[in-house]
N, C-alpha and C positions, 0 to 999 in steps of 0.2 A: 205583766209578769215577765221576770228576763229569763232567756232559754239558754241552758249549758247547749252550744252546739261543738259538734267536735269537727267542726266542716265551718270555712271562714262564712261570716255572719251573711257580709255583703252579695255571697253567693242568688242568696233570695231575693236580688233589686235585678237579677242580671239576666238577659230571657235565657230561656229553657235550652237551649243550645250548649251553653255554657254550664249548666249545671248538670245537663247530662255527663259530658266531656269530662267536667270534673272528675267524680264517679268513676266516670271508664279508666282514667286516669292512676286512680288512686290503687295500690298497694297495700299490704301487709305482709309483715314478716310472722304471718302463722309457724307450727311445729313443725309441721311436714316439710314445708319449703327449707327453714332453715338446718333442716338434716341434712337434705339432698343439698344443697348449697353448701355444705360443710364439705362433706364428702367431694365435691366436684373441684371445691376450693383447693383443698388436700390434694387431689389428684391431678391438679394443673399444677402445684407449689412444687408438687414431687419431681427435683429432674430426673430424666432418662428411665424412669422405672415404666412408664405405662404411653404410646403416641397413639394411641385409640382408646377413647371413650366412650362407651357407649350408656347414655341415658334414658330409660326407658318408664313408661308408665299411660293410666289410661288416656282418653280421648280427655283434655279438660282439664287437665291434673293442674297446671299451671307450668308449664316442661318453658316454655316460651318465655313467661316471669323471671323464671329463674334463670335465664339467656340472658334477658337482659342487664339481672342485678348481678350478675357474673362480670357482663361488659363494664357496666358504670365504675366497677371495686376497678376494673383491671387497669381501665381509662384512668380512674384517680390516681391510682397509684402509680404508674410511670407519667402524670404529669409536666411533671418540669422535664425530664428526658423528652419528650415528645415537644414542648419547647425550644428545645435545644437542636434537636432535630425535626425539622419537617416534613419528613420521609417515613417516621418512625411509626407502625401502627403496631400498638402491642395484640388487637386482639379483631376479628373481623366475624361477621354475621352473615349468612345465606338460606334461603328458604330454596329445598330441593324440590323443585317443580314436578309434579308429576307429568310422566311421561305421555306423548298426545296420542300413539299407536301402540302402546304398551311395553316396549321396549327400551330402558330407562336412553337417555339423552346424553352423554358425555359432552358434545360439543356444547351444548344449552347450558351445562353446567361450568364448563373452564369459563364461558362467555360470562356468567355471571358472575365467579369469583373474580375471575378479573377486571371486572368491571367494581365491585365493591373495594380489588384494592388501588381503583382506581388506577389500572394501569392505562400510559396515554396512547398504546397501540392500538385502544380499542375502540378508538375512535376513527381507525383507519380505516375507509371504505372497503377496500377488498378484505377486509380482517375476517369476516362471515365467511369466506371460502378458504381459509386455511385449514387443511388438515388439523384431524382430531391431535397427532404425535406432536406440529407443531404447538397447537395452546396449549397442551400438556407444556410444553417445554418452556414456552412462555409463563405458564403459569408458579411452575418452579422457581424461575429467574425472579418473579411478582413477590415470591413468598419469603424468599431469599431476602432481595432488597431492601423488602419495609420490614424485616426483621420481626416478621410474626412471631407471635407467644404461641397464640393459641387460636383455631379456626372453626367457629362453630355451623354444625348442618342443620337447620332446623326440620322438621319433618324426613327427617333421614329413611322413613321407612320407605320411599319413593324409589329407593338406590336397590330394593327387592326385585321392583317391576322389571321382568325378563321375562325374554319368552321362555329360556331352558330354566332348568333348576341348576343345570352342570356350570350358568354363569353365573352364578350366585356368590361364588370363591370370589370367580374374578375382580368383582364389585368390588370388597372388603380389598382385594391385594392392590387393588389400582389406587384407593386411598390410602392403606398400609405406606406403599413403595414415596409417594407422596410424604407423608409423614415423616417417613425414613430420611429421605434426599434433603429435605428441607430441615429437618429437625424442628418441626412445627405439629405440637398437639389437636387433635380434630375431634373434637365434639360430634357425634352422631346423637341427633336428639330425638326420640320420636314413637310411636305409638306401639303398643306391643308384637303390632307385625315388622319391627325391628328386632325382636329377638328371632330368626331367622337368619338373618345374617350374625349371628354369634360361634366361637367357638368352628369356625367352618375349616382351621389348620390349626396343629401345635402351634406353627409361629403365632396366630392371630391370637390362642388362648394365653400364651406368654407374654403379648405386647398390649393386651387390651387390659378394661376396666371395665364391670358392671355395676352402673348405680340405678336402683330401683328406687323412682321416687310416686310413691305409694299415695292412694285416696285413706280417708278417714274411715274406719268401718265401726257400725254401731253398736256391733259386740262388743268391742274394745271397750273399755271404762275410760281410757285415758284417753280414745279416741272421740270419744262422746263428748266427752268434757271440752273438749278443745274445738270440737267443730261448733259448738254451741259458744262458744268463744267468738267464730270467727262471723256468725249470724250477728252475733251481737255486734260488734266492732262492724259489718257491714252496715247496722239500721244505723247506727249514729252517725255515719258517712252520708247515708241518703240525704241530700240537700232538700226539705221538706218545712214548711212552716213548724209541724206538730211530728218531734219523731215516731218512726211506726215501731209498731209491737213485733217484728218479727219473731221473737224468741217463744211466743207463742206458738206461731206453727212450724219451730223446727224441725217437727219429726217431716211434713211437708217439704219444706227446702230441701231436705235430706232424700227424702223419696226422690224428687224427681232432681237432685244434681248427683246423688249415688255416692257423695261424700269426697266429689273433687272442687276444689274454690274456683276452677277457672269457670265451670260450668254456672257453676252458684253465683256468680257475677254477672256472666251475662247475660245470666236470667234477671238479676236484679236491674241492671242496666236498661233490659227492654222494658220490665214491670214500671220504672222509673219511669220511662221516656210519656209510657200509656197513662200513668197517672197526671203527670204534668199536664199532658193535651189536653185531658180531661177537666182541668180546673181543678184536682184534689188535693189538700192538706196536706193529705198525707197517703201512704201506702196501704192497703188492705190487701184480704186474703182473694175477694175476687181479682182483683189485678194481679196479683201473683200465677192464681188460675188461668187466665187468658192471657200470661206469656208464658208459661213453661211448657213443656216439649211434652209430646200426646203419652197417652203410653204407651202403642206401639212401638214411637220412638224410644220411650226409655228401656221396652224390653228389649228391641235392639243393639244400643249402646253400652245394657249393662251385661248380656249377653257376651258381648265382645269381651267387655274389663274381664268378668269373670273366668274366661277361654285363658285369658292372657295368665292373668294372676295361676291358674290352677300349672300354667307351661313350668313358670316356676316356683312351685308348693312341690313338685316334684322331686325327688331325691331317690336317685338310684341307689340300691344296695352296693355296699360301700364292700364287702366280700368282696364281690366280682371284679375290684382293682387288688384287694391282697390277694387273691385265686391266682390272678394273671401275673401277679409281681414276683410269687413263689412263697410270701408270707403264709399264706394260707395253703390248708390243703381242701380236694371238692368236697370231703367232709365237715369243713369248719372249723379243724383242727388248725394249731398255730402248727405248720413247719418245723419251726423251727426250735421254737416251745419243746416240741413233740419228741425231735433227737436228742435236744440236751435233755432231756426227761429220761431218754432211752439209755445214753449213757452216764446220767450220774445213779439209776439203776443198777448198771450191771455193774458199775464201780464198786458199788454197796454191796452187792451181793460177793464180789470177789473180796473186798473188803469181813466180811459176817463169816468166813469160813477160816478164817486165821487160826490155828491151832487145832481145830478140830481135823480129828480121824476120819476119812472116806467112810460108808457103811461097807463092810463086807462080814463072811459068816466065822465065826466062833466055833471052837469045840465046847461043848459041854462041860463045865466045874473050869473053865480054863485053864486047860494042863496038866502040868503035876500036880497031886494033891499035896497040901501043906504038913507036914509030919510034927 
């Protein structure tokens, strides 16, 4: 019997190594992703209107995925420029290390962009004892030279870790000022304790960009629809003699990935690896069971999403900007509504008395009688 597989045939001759990899490998351009990917695209295409990004969403969302398919469009596209030039890097990648003694790391960090754009000072032995001011500077000259687009942080919420709150600004202005000098867009990519560093000056609220890129939730109908989309599209992927039935236990995969594909992958990834070892066919619900995360873990994890997601479900009363603008009055009243109300009143009233007589008193038969 010949099998539709949607994963090359030869995969099944090739040991397990390779067929895992595949897997880990493999993509889709699900709903979610290609929103946030829209938006991100839109907002790097935009000149001069926004040099801070900020991309945010849960643990697992697929935030990294979509770094990637950001890099590859940018890479294709100034192609033959990058040809032409061999200096030229349109777009660059960094994972923000978290910090060792909880105080984020600036030096650790110039060291590694500079090193990603390859610059050749950093190879210099004494280069590790230059001052912080110096790799700053160097690293502008870095950013300059290879004629950066755009500079992405991966796990940017690392750039929070301080010991004050009061340098929490500073963070956001030392990448701002960077942004600014070079005229090079920065990607802060990273988990809901990145929304903290948002919004922390007017400048920063006028130069930045918020994109939320959001998990599937099973209230949704159109969310439903689509994460059961992306179950399916995963079993057919599974490199397997006999495809599995995952769509069966959706509502399962859903439980414990909480409706993000990154999670949902590599869960299916490790389930994979265990069935293989195993000598199985195919995939089953026990093997799904003994790799997905406890449920301590998932109350944990979705705890968190949920904190984040609620930070912004929030929406301050929208009065207390027209109160303070003078649109509004502490009553609720429009201002301004409320005078021109006052005076085309009194207008109308001076207007309504045109020819009429004042009241005042009369003689009786008024006057002379008529003969």
């Amino acid at each position: 019997m010949a099998h539709d597989y949607s994963f090359p045939q030869e995969l099944l001759t090739l040991p397990i190594a390779d067929r895992i990899s595949y897997f880990q490998q493999y993509t889709m351009a699900h709903p979610k992703l290609l929103i946030a990917a829209e938006k991100l695209k839109n907002a790097i295409d935009n000149p001069g209107f926004f040099s801070l990004i900020f991309l945010f969403g849960p643990t697992g969302v697929g935030k990294t995925t979509l770094l990637r398919r950001i890099t590859q469009r940018l890479l294709a596209s100034f192609h033959k420029e990058m040809e032409l030039d061999k200096g030229f890097i349109p777009i660059a990648n960094i994972e923000v290390a978290t910090p060792e003694f909880s105080n984020f790391d600036w030096k650790d960090f110039y060291l590694r962009a500079l090193g990603v754009l390859q610059d050749p000072c950093i190879q210099l032995p004494s280069y590790g004892r230059i001052t912080n001011l110096k790799l700053k500077t160097s690293l502008e000259a870095a950013l300059k030279h290879r004629r950066l687009k755009v500079f992405c942080l991966d796990e940017a919420q690392n750039l929070s870790k301080v010991a004050s709150g009061r340098k929490l600004r500073d963070q956001t202005d030392c990448i701002k000022s960077l942004a600014n000098l070079t005229q090079v867009k920065f990607v802060l990519a990273g988990t809901y304790d990145l929304l903290i560093l948002r919004n922390l000056s007017a400048q920063l609220c006028r130069r930045s960009l918020d994109i939320h890129f959001e998990r599937y939730k099973v209230e949704n109908e159109e969310d439903l629809k689509a994460f059961r989309g992306v179950v399916q599209t995963f079993q057919r992927h599974l490199p397997f003699e006999e495809e599995p039935d995952l769509l069966k236990y959706w509502d399962f995969c859903y439980e414990r990935s909480f409706g993000c594909v990154g999670i949902l992958k590599d869960w299916l990834s490790q389930a994979l690896a265990t069935a293989l070892l195993d000598g199985a066919k195919t995939l089953t619900l026990s093997h799904l069971k003994s790799s997905a995360y406890s449920h301590e873990q998932c109350m944990i994890i979705f705890n968190e999403t949920r904190l984040g997601e609620k930070q912004l479900e929030f929406t301050p009363d929208s009065s207390a900007l027209r109160i303070a603008l003078g649109l509004e009055s502490h009553h609720g009243s429009a201002t301004h509504s409320t005078s021109q109300t006052t005076n085309t009143t009194n207008t109308k009233s001076r207007r309504s008395t045109t020819g009429n007589t004042k009241p005042q008193r009369r003689p009786v038969g008024g006057g002379e009688n008529v003969g």
